[in-house]
N, C-alpha and C positions, 0 to 999 in steps of 0.2 A: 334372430333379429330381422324385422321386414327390411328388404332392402333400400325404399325411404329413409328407413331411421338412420341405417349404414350410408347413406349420403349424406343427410343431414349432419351425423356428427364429423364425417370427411371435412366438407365444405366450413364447418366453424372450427378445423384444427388449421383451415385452410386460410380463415380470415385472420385468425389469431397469428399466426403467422406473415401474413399481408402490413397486417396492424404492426409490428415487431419491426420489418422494413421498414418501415416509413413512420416513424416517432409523430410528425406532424397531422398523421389522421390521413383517412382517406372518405370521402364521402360514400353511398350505396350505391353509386352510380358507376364510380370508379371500379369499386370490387368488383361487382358484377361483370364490368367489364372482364376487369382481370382474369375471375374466374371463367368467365363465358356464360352464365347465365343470365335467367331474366330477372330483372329487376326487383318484382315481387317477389324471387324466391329470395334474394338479401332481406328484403323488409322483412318475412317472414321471420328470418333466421335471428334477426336481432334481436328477439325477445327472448331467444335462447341464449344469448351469450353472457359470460361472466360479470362480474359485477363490476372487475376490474377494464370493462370495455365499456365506454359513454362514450356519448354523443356530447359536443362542443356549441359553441353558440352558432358558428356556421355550418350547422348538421354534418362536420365532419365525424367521424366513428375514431377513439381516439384509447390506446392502450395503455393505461397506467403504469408503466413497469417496477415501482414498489408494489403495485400491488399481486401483481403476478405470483404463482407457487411456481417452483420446479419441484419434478420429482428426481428423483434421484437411487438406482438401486449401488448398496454398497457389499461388497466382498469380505472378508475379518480379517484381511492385514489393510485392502483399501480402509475400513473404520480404523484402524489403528495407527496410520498414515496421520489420518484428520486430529485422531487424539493428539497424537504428537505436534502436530499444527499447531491445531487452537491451546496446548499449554506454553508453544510461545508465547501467544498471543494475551493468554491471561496471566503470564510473569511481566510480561515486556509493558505491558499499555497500564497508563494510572488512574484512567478516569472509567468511571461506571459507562456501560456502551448496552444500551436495549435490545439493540438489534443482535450484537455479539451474544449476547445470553439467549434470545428466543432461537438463533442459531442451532448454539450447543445443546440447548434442548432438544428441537427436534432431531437433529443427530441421534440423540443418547437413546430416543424416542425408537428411533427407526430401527438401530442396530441391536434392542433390548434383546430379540430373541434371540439373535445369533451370538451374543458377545454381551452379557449382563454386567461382567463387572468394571469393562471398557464403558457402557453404557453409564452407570453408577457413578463413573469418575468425570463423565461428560456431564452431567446431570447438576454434580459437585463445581465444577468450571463455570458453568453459568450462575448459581449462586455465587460464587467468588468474583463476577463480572458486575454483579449487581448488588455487594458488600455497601456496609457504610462505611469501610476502611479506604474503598476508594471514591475519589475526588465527581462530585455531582455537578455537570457542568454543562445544561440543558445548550448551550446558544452553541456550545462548540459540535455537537454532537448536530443540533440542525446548519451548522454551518457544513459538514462533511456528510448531510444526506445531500445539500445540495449541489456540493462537488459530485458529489457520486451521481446524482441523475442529469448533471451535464454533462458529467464523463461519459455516460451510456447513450445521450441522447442529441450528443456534441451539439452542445449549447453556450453560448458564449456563457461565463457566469461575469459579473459586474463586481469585482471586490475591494473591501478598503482593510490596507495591509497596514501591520503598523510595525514599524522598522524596533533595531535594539535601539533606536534614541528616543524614542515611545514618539517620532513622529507618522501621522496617518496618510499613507499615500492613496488613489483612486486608481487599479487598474481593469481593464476588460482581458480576460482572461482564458484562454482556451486549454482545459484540462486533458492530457497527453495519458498522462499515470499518475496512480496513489502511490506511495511506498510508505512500508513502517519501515522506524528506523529504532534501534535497539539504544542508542546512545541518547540519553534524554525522554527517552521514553517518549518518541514523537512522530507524528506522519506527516510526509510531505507531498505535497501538489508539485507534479512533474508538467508545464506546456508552454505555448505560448501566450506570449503577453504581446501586442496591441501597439500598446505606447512604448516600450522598450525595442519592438521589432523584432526578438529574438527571443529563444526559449529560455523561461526563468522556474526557479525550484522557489514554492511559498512553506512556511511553513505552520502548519493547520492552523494550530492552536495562536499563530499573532494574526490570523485572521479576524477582524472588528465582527464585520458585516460581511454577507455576501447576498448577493439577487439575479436570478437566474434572468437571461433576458432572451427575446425572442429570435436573437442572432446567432445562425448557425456557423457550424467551421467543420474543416474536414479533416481530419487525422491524418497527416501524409502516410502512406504506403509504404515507406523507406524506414519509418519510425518503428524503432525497435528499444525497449527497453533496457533491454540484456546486454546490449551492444551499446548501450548509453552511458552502463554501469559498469562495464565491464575493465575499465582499468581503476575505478573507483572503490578507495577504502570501504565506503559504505553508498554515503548518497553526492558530496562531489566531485563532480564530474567537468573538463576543459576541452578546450577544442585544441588543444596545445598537447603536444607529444608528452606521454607520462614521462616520471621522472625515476631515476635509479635510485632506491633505498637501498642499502648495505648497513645491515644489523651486526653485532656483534655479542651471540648469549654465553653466556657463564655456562662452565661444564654442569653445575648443579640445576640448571632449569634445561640443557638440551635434550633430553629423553622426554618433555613436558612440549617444547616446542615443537619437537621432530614429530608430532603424535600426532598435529591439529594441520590442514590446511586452511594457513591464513587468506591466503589470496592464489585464485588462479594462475598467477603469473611467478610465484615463488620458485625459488631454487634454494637450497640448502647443501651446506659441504662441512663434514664433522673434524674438526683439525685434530690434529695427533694430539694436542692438548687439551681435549674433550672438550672442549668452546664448538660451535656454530656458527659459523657465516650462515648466512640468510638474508639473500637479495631480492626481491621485487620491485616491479614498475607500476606507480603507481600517481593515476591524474595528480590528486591534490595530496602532497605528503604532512601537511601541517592537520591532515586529518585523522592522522594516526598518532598524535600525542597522546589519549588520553588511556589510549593501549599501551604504546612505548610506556609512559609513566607506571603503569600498571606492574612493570614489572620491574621496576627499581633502579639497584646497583647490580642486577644480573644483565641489564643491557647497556649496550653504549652504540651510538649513535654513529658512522663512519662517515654516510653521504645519505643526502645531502649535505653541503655546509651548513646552508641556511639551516635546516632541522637541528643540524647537532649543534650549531649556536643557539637557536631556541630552547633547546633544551638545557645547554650551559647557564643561559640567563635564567633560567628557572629555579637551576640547580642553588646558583646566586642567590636569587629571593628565595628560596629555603632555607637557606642557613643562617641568613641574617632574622630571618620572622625567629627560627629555633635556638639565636644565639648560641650556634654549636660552638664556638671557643670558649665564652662565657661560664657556659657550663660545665670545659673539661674543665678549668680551672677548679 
C-alpha cells in the first residue's frame, strides 16, 4: 500500500475518532487544526468518510453514533459469556426490541465458525426477540433509543413521565444509567432531574414522550453505578444507611438458600436445627417482598419490624380473600 493511502486511512481513523470526542461536530477547520494539517487535505478526505459522518447546517462534520459498526473479535467461552447474556435478556424483557435481535444475529453471525451450535442458539434468540408472542410496542422502543443516544451523547432529554395515578408530569432530565430490571420485566432510567434537583430512577415503559434537546450535562466523575447499587435489592437505592434483614429458612429450603448468593452483603449461620439465619443490609427492604413471598411458610421475617408487619398484614388479607376457617369447617 503507497504510503499516501497509509496516511489517508490514519488521518480518517483519526477524525472518526475526533468526531467520537466531541458529539457536537467539529468544523474542517478545527480538525485540521487538531490533526496539524492543511486545510485541503480534510476537504479532501471527506469524501472518504463513512456515511455515518455528515456535515450539519453550520458545516460542522458531525458523527452519528447509531449509526456507527464496531468490530468486535470473540474467543469461544468470550461467545459463550454473551450467549449466556443475551438468554437473560430474551427470558427477562416482554416486548419485541429490533435492535436486540439485529444484535444477536450478528453475534451468531461472527462466532459461526468457531462455535456453530452457540451460534444456532444466538440465531434462535433473536427470532424469539422478534416473536408475535411478545408485546409490539413501537413508541417505547423509540422512547429508549433516545434515552440511549442522550446517555452516549449527555444530552439533556425533555420527558413527560406519567406517575401510578396515571397523572403526567414534565421533567428535563439527565440520563446517568440504563438498568434492566428482572422484576416486572422492566428497565429503568438512572440521573438527574432538573426540577427535582436530585437524582431520580424513571421507569421506561411510564415514559409518555421523550425529546432530546440541545442542552448538554456532564456525568459527574464520582458517579459510579455499582456503588449506587450496591446495597440495593435490585434497583432501590437511599442515601440513608441500609437496613438489617434477618431471615429465618425452614431446614427444608436451607441446602436451596445456602447454594445462591443473594446479596453481597449476606451472612448465613446453619442452626443445630437445620433452620438458617440469613442476615443482610439492605437500602430499601420493602423491596424484597416479592422474594420473601416467594418462598412461603419456609420463611419468617425477624427484622425489620416494619417488613415482618408488612408481611403479617399480608399474611391477613390472605386468609380472609381464602376464607381459610370457612373452609376447614
Amino acid at each position: 500500500m503507497a504510503r499516501s493511502a497509509r496516511n489517508r486511512i490514519s488521518r480518517l481513523q483519526a477524525i472518526e475518532n475526533l468526531l467520537l470526542a466531541h458529539p457536537r461536530g467539529l468544523t474542517q477547520a478545527e480538525i485540521a487544526r487538531k490533526l496539524n494539517v492543511d486545510r485541503s487535505t480534510i476537504s479532501r478526505d471527506v469524501a472518504n468518510l463513512p456515511e455515518y459522518i455528515s456535515e450539519d447546517d453550520h458545516r460542522r462534520l458531525i458523527l452519528d453514533r447509531q449509526g456507527l459498526l464496531v468490530h468486535v473479535q470473540l474467543s469461544l467461552n468470550e461467545a459463550t459469556a454473551l450467549h449466556l447474556a443475551t438468554r437473560l435478556l430474551v427470558t427477562r424483557m416482554d416486548r419485541q426490541n429490533p435492535h436486540a435481535s439485529t444484535a444477536l444475529r450478528k453475534l451468531g453471525c461472527a462466532i459461526e465458525r468457531i462455535a456453530p451450535r452457540i451460534s444456532e442458539h444466538m440465531q434462535r434468540s433473536a427470532d424469539e426477540m422478534q416473536s408475535d408472542s411478545r408485546r409490539l410496542d413501537p413508541r417505547y422502543i423509540g422512547i429508549l433509543e433516545k434515552l440511549v443516544l442522550a446517555w452516549a451523547e449527555e444530552r439533556k432529554l425533555h420527558i413527560w413521565y406519567r406517575r401510578e395515578d396515571r397523572q403526567v408530569n414534565e421533567y428535563t432530565f439527565c440520563p446517568y444509567f440504563i438498568e434492566p430490571y428482572a422484576i416486572g420485566q422492566s428497565i429503568y432510567a438512572i440521573g438527574y432531574c432538573d426540577e427535582r434537583h436530585s437524582m431520580r430512577t424513571f421507569k421506561v415503559a411510564y415514559i409518555e414522550r421523550a425529546e432530546l434537546t440541545q442542552q448538554t450535562y456532564t456525568i459527574p466523575a464520582n458517579f459510579n453505578a455499582q456503588d449506587l447499587f450496591a446495597d440495593a435489592w435490585g434497583i432501590w437505592y437511599t442515601d440513608s444507611a441500609p437496613v438489617q434483614v434477618e431471615l429465618l429458612f425452614s431446614a427444608a429450603v436451607a441446602e436451596r438458600v445456602q447454594e445462591t448468593t443473594w446479596h453481597r452483603s449476606q451472612q448465613i449461620e446453619r442452626l443445630p436445627d437445620g433452620r438458617l439465619r440469613w442476615i443482610a443490609h439492605i437500602a430499601e427492604p420493602k423491596e424484597m417482598l416479592n422474594w420473601i413471598r416467594g418462598w412461603g411458610a419456609a420463611v419468617e421475617v425477624i427484622a425489620p419490624l416494619t417488613l415482618r408487619e408488612e408481611v403479617k398484614e399480608e399474611i391477613r388479607r390472605m386468609h380472609n380473600l381464602y376464607e381459610v376457617n370457612r373452609e376447614a369447617k
